[in-house]
N, C-alpha and C positions, 0 to 999 in steps of 0.2 A: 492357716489360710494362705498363708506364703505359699504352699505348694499347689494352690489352684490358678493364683496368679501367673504363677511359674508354665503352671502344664498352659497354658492361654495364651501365654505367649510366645510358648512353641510353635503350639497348632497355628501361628496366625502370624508366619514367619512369612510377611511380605519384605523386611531387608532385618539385619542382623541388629540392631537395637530397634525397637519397633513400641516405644515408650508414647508414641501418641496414637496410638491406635484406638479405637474406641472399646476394645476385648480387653486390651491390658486396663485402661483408663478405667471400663467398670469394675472392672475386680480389685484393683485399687482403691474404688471407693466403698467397695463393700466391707474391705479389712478395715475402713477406716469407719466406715459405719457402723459396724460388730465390737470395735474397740471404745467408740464414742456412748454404744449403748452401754455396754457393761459398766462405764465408766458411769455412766448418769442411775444404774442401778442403787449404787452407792450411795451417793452424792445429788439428789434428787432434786435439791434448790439451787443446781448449777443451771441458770438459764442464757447462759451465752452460748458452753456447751449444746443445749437444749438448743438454738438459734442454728449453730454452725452443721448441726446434725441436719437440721430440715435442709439447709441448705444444700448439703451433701447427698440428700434422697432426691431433692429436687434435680438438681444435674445428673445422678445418674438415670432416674427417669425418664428424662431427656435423651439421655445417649441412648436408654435403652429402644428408647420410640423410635429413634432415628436407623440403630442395627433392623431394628426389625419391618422398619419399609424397607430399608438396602436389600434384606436377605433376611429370608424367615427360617433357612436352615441354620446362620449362625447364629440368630436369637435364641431358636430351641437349644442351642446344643452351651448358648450361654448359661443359660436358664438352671439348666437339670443341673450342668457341672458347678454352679456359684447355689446350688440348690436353693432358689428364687421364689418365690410363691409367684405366679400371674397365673 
């Protein structure tokens, strides 16, 4: 997942660290979401886990809603490459 992160924020080289951007910032939380779940696969009566996870879908829904009034070509093209379901 590191390297989808990575390609995102190439493509979205507005200046040379570019750590709050809302391209890198979802693909960040998607690693960390994909981590949180396998992690509750396990471990299934972890409900803080369980808690911090919603929280984490909730903001990136947010950023997502937000990329996608900005610019509905970077939304698609976030979409396909973090391979997203909407």
């Amino acid at each position: 997942m590191e390297d989808t992160s990575e390609n995102i924020s190439k493509k979205s080289e507005k200046k040379k660290e570019n750590f709050g951007s809302s391209e890198y910032q979802i693909s960040v939380f998607t690693k960390r979401i994909k981590n949180l779940t396998e992690h509750l696969k396990s471990k299934k009566k972890d409900n803080n886990t369980r808690r911090a996870l919603m929280k984490l879908v909730g903001k990136r829904k947010k950023l997502l809603s937000y990329v996608k009034s900005k610019s509905g070509d970077k939304y698609e093209s976030i979409i396909k490459s973090l391979g997203l379901r909407r």
